[in-house]
C-alpha positions in Angstrom: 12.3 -1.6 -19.6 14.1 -2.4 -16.5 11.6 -0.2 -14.0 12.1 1.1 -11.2 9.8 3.6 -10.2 7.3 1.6 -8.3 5.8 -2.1 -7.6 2.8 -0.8 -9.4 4.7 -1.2 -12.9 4.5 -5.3 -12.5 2.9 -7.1 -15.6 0.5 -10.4 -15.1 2.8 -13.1 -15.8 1.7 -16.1 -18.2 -0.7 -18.4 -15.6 -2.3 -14.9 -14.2 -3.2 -13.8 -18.0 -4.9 -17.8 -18.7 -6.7 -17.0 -15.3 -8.0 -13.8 -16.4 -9.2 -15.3 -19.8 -10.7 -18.4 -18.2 -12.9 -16.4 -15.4 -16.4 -16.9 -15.5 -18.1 -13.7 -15.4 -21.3 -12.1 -14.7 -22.6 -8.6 -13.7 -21.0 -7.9 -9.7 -23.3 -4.7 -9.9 -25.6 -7.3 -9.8 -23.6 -9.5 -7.4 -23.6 -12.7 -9.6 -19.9 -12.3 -11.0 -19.0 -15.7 -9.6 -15.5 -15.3 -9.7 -15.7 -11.4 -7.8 -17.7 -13.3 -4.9 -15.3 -15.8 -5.2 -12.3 -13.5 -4.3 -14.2 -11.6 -1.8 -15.0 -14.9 -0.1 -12.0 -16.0 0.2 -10.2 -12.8 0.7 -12.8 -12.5 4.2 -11.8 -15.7 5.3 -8.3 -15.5 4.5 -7.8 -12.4 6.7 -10.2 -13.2 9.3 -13.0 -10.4 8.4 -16.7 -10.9 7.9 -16.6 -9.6 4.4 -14.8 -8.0 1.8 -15.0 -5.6 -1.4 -13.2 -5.9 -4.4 -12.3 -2.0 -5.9 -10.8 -0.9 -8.5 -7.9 0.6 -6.6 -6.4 1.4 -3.0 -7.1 4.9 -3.2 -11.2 3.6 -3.8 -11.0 1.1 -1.3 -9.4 3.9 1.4 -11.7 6.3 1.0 -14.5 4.2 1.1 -13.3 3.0 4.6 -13.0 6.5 5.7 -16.8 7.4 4.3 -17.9 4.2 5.5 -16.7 4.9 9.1 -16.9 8.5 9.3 -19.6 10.8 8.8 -19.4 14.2 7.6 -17.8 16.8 10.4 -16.1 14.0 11.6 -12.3 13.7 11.4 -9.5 11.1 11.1 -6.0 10.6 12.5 -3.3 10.0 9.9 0.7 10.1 9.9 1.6 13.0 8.1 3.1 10.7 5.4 0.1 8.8 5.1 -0.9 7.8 1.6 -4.8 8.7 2.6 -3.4 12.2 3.5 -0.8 13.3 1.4 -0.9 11.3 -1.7 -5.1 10.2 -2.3 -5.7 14.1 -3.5 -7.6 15.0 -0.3 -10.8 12.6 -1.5 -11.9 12.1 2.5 -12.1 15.8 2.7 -13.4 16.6 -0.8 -15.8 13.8 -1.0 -16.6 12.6 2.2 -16.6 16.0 4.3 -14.1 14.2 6.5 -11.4 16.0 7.9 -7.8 14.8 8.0 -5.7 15.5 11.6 -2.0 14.7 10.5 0.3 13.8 13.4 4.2 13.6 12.5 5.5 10.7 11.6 8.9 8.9 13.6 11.6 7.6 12.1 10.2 3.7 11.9 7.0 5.4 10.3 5.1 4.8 13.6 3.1 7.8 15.7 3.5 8.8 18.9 0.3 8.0 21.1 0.9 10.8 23.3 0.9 13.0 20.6 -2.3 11.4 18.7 -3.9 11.5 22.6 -3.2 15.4 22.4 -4.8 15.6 18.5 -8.3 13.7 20.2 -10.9 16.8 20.1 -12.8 17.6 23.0 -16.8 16.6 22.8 -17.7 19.8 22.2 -19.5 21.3 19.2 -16.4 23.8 17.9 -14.4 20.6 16.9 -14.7 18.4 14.7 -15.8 14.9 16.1 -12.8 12.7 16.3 -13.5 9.4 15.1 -10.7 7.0 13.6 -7.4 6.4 13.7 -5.9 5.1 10.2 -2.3 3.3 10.1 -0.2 2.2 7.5 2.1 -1.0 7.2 4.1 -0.6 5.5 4.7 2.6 5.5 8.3 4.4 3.2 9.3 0.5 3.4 8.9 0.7 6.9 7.2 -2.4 9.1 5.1 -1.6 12.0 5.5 -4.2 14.7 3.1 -6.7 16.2 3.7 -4.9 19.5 3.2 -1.5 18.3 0.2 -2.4 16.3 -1.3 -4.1 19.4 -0.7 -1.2 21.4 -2.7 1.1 19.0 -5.8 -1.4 19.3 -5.7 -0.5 23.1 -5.2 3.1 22.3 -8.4 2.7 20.0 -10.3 0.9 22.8 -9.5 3.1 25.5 -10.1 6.2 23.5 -13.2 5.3 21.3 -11.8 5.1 18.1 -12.3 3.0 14.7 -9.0 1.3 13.9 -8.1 1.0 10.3 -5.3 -0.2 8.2 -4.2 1.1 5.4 -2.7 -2.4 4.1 -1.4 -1.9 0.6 1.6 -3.7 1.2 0.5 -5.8 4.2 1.7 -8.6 2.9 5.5 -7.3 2.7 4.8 -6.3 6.0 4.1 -9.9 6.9 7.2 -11.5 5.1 9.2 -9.2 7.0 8.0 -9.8 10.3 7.8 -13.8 9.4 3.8 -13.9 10.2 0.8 -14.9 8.6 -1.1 -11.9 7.6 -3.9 -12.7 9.7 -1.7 -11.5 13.0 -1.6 -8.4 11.6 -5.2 -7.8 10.2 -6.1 -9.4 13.9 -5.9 -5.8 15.3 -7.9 -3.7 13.2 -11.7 -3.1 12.5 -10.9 -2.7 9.0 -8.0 -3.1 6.3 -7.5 -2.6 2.9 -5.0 -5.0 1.3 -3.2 -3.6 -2.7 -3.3 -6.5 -5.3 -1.7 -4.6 -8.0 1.8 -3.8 -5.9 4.4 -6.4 -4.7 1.7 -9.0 -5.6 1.5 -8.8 -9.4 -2.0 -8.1 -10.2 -2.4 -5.6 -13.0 -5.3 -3.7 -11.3 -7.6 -3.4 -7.8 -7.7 -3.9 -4.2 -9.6 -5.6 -1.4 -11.5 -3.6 1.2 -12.1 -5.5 4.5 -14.2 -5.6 7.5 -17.5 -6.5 9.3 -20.5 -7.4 6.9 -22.4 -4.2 7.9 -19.5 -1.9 7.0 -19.0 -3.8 4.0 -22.5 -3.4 2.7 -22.5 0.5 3.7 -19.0 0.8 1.5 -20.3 -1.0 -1.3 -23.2 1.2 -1.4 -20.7 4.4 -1.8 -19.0 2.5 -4.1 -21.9 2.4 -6.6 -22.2 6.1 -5.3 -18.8 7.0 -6.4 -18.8 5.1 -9.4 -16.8 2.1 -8.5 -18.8 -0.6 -10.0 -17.3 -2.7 -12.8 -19.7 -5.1 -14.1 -18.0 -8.3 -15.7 -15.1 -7.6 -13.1 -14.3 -11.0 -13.2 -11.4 -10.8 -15.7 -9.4 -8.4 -12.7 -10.5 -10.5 -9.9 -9.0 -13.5 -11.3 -5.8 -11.8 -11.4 -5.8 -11.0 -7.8 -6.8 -14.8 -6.8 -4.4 -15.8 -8.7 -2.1 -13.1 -6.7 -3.1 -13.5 -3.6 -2.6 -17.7 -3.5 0.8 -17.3 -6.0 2.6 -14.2 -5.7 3.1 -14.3 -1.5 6.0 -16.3 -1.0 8.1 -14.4 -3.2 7.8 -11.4 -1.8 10.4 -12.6 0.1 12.9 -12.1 -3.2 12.3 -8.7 -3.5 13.3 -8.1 0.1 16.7 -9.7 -0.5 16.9 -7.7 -3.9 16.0 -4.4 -2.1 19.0 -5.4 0.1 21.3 -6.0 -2.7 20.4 -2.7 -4.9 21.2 -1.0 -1.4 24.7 -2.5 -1.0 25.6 -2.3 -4.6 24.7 1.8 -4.8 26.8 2.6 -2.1 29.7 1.6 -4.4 28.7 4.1 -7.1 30.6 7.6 -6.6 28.1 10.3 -4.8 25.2 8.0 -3.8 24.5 6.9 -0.2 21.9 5.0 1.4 23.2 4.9 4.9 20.5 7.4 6.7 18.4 4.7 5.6 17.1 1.4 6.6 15.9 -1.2 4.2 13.4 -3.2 6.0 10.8 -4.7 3.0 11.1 -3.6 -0.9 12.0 0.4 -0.8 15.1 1.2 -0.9 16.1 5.2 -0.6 19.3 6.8 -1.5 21.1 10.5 -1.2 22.9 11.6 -4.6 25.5 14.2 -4.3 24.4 17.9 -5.8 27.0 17.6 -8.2 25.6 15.0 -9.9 23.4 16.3 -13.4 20.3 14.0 -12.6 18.7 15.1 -15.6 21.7 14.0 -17.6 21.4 10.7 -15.4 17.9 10.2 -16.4 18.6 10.3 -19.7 21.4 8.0 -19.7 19.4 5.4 -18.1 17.1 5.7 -20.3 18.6 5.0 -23.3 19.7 2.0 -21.3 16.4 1.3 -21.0 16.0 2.0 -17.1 13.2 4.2 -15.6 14.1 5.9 -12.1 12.1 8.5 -10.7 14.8 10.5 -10.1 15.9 13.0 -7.2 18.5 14.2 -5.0 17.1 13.6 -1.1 15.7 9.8 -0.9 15.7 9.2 -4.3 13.0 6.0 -4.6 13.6 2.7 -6.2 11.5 -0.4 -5.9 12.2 -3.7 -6.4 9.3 -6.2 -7.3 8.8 -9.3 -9.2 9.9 -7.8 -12.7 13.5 -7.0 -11.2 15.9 -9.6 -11.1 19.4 -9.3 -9.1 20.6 -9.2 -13.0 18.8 -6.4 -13.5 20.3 -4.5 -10.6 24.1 -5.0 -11.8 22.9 -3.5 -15.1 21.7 -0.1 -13.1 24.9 -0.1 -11.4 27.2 -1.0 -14.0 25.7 2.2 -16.0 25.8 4.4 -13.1 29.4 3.1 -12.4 30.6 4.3 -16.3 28.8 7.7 -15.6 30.2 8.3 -11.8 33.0 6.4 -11.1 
C-alpha cells in the first residue's frame, strides 16, 4: 500500500530488522538490557541532557514529563492544538490530576506570550498552581524558530515555569531550520523526541532530561505500566534510527513540496492557505467532490488517505517515493480532471 495517512505507517527497513535480531538483551525492569542503556546513553548525550528514558510511545513519554514535573492541582500551558491536549485522551488530567490551560494557537503554530502571561494563575489557593509551559516543534508541519524558542526560555525564567518540548518530530524541525538538534533541545528542561515517525522505527520514544527527573519518570513508568522487559529488540530499532534515518528526512521535505505542487493541478483541490514547511502537507477539496467515492477509488489503487474536505492530511515519510506521488495524482487526475 502506498500510505498516506501518517509517518507512523513506516516499516523497519532490511539493516534496522538484522539490528533488532542481533540486540543483546536482558531485563531493563531490571536495568541490565545493555542495548536499552545503550540508547538511553547515547540518546542523553546526543541531545545534551543528563539522562534519558526509552518508552514505549510519545503519548507515555509525554505524560510522564507532565507527572514527572507537575504534581496534582497543578496545571500546564499547552497550544490548543497540542498533541498532549487534544489528541493524548486527556491522560495529564485523568491520570496525573493535572490540569490542561489551552491558549490559541497562531498561524505558524506558535503562542502568543502575552496571552500565555494572562493564562499564569494568581498564587492564590482558588487556582490551580501554574507550573509548566509545554511546546511543540513541529507542530501541523509547522517549525518553531530558534528565536521564538529562545524567547519562551526567558518567558519560563522570568515567570517560573518548567519548559518542556514536545519533540516528536524534532528532528524535522532541525532539517528544516539546518541545525543540529542539540540547538533546539538547548532551550528546554525537558524533551521528548518520536522514534517511530519520520525516523523509521517501528515502535517508542525517548524521554529527556536531568537525572533526577529521569529517575522520578521512570518510576511512574513502572507505575503506569510502561516497563518492557527484553526491550532491547525495539531499542535497536531506534539506534539504528536515530544514527541512520536523520539525513533523509531531508527527502521527505522535498517530497512534501512536490505532492503540494502536483495537487494543485488536480480539479477542486487546493493547498494555497497552506504552507509546507517540514513533511505535512494540507489541502482544501471542493464540496462537490464524493470523498467517499474517492476513498474507495484510491483504494482499490492501493492508496490509503485519511480523507476530508478542510486540510485534508497527507504525510510523506521514508516509504513514499516521488514515484509514488505521480501514482496518487495520476488517479485523482482520471477521477477529477
Amino acid at each position: 500500500m502506498i500510505d498516506f495517512r501518517s509517518d507512523t505507517v513506516t516499516r523497519p527497513c532490511t539493516q534496522m530488522k538484522k539490528a533488532m535480531f542481533e540486540a543483546e538483551l536482558g531485563d531493563d525492569v531490571y536495568g541490565d538490557d545493555p542495548t536499552v542503556n545503550a540508547l538511553e546513553q547515547y540518546a542523553s548525550e546526543r541531545h545534551g541532557f543528563e539522562g534519558a528514558l526509552f518508552t514505549s510511545s510519545g503519548t507515555q513519554a509525554n505524560l510522564l514529563a507532565l507527572m514527572a514535573h507537575c504534581e496534582r492541582g497543578d496545571e500546564y500551558l499547552c497550544g490548543q492544538n497540542a498533541h498532549n491536549y487534544k489528541y493524548e485522551a486527556g491522560g495529564a488530567a485523568v491520570l496525573g490530576s493535572v490540569q490542561p490551560q489551552p491558549i490559541e494557537n497562531e498561524a505558524d503554530g506558535s503562542l502568543c506570550f502575552t496571552k500565555l502571561k494572562s493564562a499564569i494563575k494568581a498564587d492564590d489557593f482558588h487556582f490551580a498552581r501554574t507550573k509548566l509551559l509545554s511546546l511543540e516543534n513541529t507542530i501541523g508541519g509547522q517549525v518553531l524558530s530558534l528565536e521564538y524558542m529562545a524567547q519562551a526560555q526567558r518567558f519560563c525564567e522570568q515567570n517560573q515555569l518548567i519548559l518542556h518540548l514536545d519533540g516528536a518530530r524534532v528532528y524535522n524541525a532541525a532539517m528544516a531550520l539546518d541545525v543540529d538538534v542539540t540547538q533546539i533541545s538547548q532551550y528546554f528542561d525537558s524533551m521528548t523526541v518520536c522514534l517511530s515517525k519520520g525516523l523509521g522505527a517501528p515502535i517508542g520514544s525517548l524521554l529527556l532530561g536531568d537525572k533526577a527527573f529521569i529517575a522520578k519518570a521512570r518510576r511512574i513508568r513502572k507505575m503506569l505500566g510502561g516497563g518492557m522487559r527484553q526491550a532491547g529488540f525495539l531499542a535497536a530499532a531506534g539506534q539504528y534510527a536515530l544514527l541512520n534515518n536523520v539525513e533523509r528526512l531531508a527527502e521527505d521535505h522535498d517530497n512534501a513540496k512536490y505532492l503540494a505542487k502536483q495537487l494543485n493541478e488536480v480539479k477542486g483541490f487546493n493547498t494555497s492557505a497552506y504552507r509546507v514547511s517540514t513533511n505535512i502537507v494540507y489541502v482544501d477539496v471542493a464540496t462537490d467532490i464524493d470523498i467517499e467515492t474517492m476513498t474507495t477509488e484510491l483504494m482499490k489503487n492501493k492508496i490509503l488517505i485519511s480523507s476530508s474536505y478542510v486540510g485534508m492530511r497527507l504525510v510523506t515519510h521514508k516509504d513514499i517515493s516521488q514515484g509514488d506521488i505521480d501514482t496518487l495524482i495520476s488517479v485523482l487526475k482520471k477521477q477529477f480532471n
